[in-house]
N, C-alpha and C positions, 0 to 999 in steps of 0.2 A: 370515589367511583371504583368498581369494580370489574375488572375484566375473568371473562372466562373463556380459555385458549383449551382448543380441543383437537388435535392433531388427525388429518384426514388419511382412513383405513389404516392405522399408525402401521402394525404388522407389516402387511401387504407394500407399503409405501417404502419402507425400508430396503426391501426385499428387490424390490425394486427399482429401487436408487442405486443398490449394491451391485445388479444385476438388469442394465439398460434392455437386454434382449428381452425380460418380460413385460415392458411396456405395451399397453395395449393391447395385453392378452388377459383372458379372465383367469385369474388368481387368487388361489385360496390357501390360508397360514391356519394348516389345522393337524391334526390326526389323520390317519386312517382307516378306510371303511372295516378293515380287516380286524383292525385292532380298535371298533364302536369307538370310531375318535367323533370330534366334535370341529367345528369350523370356530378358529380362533378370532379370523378376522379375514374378510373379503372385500377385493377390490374394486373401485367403481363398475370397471366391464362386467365383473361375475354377477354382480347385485342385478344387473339390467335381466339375468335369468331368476330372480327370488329367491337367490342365494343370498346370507345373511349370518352374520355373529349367535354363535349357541344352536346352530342347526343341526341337528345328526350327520356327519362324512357323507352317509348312506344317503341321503335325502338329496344333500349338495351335488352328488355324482349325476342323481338319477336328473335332477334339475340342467346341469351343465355336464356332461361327460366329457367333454372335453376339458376340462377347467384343468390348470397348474395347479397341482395341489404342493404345498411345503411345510415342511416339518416346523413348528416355532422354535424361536433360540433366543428364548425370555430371557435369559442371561445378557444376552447380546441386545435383544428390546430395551432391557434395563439401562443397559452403558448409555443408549442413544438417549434416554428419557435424560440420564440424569446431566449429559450435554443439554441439554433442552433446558432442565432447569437452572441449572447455572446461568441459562440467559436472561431468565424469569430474576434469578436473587442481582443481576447489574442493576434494574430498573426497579426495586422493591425489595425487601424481605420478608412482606408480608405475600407468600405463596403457598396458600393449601392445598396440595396434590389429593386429587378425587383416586389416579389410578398412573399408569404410566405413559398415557398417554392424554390427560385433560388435569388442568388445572387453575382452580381461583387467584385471581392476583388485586392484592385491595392496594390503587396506586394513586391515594389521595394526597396523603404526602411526600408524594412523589414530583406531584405537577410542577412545582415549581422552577424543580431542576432539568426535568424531559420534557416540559410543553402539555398538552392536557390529555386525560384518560386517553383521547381516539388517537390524540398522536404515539403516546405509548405504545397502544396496542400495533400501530400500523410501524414501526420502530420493531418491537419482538418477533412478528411476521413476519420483515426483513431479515430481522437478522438467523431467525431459523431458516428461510430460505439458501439466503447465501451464503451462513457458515455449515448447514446439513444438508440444504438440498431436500428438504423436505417440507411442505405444505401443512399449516395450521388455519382453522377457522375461527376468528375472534368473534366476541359480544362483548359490546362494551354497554355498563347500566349501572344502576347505583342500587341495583340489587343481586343476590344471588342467583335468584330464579328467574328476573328478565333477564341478567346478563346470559346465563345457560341456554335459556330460548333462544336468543338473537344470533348464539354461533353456531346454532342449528340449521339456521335456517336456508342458508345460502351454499352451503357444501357441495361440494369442497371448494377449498379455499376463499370460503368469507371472512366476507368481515362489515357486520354492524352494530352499527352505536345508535341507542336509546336515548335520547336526551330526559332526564327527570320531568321535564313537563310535557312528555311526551306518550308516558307508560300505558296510559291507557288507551289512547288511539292506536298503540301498538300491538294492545293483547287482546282487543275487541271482536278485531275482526278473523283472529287468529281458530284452528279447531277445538274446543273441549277437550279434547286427546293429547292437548299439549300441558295442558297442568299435570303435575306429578302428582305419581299416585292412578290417575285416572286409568283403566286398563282396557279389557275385551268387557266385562262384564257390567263394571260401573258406565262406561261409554254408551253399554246397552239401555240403562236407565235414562240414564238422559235424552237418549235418542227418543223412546217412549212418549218423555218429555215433551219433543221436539227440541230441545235445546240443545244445539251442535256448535256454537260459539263459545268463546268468553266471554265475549259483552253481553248472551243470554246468560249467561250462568250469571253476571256481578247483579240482571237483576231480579236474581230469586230472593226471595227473603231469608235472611240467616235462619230463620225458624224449622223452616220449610226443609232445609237442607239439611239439619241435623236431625228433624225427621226422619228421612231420607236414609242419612246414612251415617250417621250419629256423631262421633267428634269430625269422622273424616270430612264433614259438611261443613264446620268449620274451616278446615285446610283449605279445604278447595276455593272456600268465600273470602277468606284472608287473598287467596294466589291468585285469583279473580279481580280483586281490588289494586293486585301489586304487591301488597305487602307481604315482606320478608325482612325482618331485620337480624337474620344472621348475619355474623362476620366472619371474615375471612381470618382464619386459626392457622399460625402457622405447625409442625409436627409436634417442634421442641416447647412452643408453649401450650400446646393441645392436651387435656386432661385424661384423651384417649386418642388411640390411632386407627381407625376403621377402613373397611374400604366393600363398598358392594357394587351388585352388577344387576341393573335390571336387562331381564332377556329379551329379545323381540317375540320369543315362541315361549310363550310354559314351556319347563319340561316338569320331567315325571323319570326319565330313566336318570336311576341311579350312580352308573358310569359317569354321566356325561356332569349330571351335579356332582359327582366327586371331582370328577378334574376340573372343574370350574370354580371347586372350596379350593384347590390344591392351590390356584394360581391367586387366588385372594388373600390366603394366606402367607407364602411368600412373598407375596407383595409389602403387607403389615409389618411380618416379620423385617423383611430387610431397610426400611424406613424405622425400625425401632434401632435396630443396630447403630445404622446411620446417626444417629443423635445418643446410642450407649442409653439407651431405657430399657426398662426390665418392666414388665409386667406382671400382675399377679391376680387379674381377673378378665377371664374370656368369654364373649357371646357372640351370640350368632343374629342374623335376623332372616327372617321369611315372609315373603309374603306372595300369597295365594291370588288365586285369578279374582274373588271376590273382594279383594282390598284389605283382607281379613290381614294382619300383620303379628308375628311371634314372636319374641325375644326366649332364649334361652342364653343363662349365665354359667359360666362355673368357675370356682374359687380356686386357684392352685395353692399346693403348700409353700410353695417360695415362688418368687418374681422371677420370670425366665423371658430370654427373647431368640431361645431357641428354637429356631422352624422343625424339627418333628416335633416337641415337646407340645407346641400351639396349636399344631396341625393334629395331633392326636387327641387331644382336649377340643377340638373345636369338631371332630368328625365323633366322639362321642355326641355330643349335644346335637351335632344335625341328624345322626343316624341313630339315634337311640333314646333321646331325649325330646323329640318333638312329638305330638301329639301323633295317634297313626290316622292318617288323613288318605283321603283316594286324591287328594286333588293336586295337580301337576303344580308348580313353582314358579312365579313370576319372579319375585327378587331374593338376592341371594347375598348375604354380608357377612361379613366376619369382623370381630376388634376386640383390643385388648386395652384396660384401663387401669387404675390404680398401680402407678407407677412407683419404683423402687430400685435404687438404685444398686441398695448394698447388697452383697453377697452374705449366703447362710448359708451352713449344714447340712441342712433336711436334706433328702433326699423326693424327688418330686416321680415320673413316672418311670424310672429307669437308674439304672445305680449309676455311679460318681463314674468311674471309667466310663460307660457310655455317652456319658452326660461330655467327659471332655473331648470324648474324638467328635460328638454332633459339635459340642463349640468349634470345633477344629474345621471340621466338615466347613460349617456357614462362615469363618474367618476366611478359609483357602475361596471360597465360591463367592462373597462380597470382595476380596482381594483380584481376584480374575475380572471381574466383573468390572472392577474400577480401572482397571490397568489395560484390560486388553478388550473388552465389549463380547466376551464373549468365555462358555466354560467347558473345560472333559466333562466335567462336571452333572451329570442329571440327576433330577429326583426322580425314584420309582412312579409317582404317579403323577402325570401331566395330562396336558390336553389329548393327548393320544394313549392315554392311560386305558388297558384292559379291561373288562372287569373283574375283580377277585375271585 
């Protein structure tokens, strides 16, 4: 069985916790309008005005004017996360971190020793409540993608369990909009359709849907049925280390997708670290409001798991290498594969001296990070990053 733990307005909830007088005030962990920042993450009160994750500053202001706005301190998100998972590796060590704040946990053999999948899960959401003080939504299922639905659904702070003979009286009566993948525009198709369930989508014919929408008709007829037989990959036995972000809004400005590559990549990066991987092949993924999806790759001359190094490799291929499109950005990923662990010569996008103060750099800022939750520390471009 698989559980998938998803931390409620993680940002926001921290922030928080830190800070008792913001409760129950609308709160937003972003940039500023001044400086075309972006809303990193909003808390329940703020969302009740349609405020929401990846929104323009400007847009969130003009939505809430009154809203707390707070500056991120991903440095300090990071410490609390990886408290988080340390409680995830007592009850498993099978934990695939999606980002830092949700994560897959396959706790099959596990049961034995903690009692079964829901008791685990109801076990982990204790114990993050009363060692942090902070609120998680579980789904418990013996798949990836019911599990993912099920912690959705109840926020914040749910918690439901799928039983396997149960998946499809589960997903039947559920919206179209909840399979992945499904957006603004394919949602529009369907609707044409008439078909606004899952239980109507399980019974179109596979024919028909790929049709339709050609492999993706397939996906969507497999996630309809249930089926998902991914597993849950922990980092260090993962062939690659990814991480993306689907938006609630397309965007299209540049800024706001660059600090949103900024903090996907740092994220990779510092999870490579973590386990001493090196990488030596980087891509990207995109995908458009038509479902239309992109990969771009590119080769380094040597395996690195330095964050500018990744981060400068990974903003060629998004800003220069994708196709030139008018159409604004639903998802947005970044990873690195082909791992390596030994050191060489070559010299990759910057000479040897610069190459060691950036190791320096990510040593002293993974070191803060693990000790104190927090860094002097910034990188030039963040969520509240400029534009150039």
């Amino acid at each position: 069985m698989i559980l998938h733990i998803d931390m409620d307005a993680f940002y926001a909830s921290v922030e928080e916790r830190d800070n008792p007088s913001l409760v129950g005030k609308p709160v937003i962990v972003g940039g500023s309008v001044e400086g075309r920042g972006v809303v990193a993450a909003a808390n329940y009160v703020v969302r009740e005005f349609g405020v929401h994750s990846a929104m323009s500053a400007a847009r969130a202001q003009r939505l809430c004017p009154h809203a707390i706005v707070i500056k991120p301190r991903i440095e300090y998100y990071a410490e609390v996360s990886r408290q988080i998972r340390e409680i995830f590796e007592q009850f498993t060590p099978l934990v695939e971190p999606l980002s830092l704040d949700e994560a897959f946990l396959d706790v099959t053999g596990s049961e034995d020793l903690f009692g079964s999948a829901a008791e685990i899960g109801r076990k982990i959401k204790y114990r993050i409540w009363s060692e942090l003080k902070l609120t998680a939504s579980v789904g418990v299922a013996n798949s990836k993608f019911v599990a993912k639905i099920a912690s959705a659904l109840k926020k914040p702070d749910g918690f439901v369990v799928v039983d396997a003979d149960a998946v499809q009286a589960f997903l039947d009566p559920l919206p179209v909009g909840r399979l992945w993948g499904v957006g603004r525009v394919t949602g529009q198709v369907f609707d044409r359709l008439a078909i606004r369930t899952i239980g109507q989508l399980r019974q179109m014919p596979l024919n028909r849907l790929k049709e339709l929408f050609g492999t993706a008709g397939e996906h969507y007829w497999q996630l309809a049925q249930g089926i998902d037989g991914r597993k849950v990959v922990p980092d260090r036995e993962a062939k690659s280390i990814s991480n993306e972000t689907t938006f609630a809004e397309d965007i299209s400005d540049p800024a706001i997708l660059r600090a949103w590559f900024v903090d996907l990549v740092e994220q990779v990066a510092r999870r490579m670290r973590r386990h001493d991987l090196k990488g030596r092949s980087v891509e990207i993924k995109v995908r458009f409001p038509d479902f239309q999806t992109v990969t771009r790759s590119l080769t380094l001359a040597e395996p690195t798991n330095i964050t500018r190094e990744l981060l400068e490799a990974g903003l060629e291929l998004l800003f220069n290498r994708l196709p030139q499109r008018q159409q604004p950005i639903r998802l947005l990923g970044f990873g690195v594969s082909r791992f390596d662990g030994s050191e060489k010569s070559q010299q990759l996008l910057f000479d040897q001296p610069d190459r060691q103060r950036q190791q320096q750099l990510d040593r002293i800022a993974d070191q803060i990070a693990e000790k104190f939750g927090k860094s002097a520390i910034h990188r030039g471009t963040r969520l509240d990053k400029s534009r150039d």
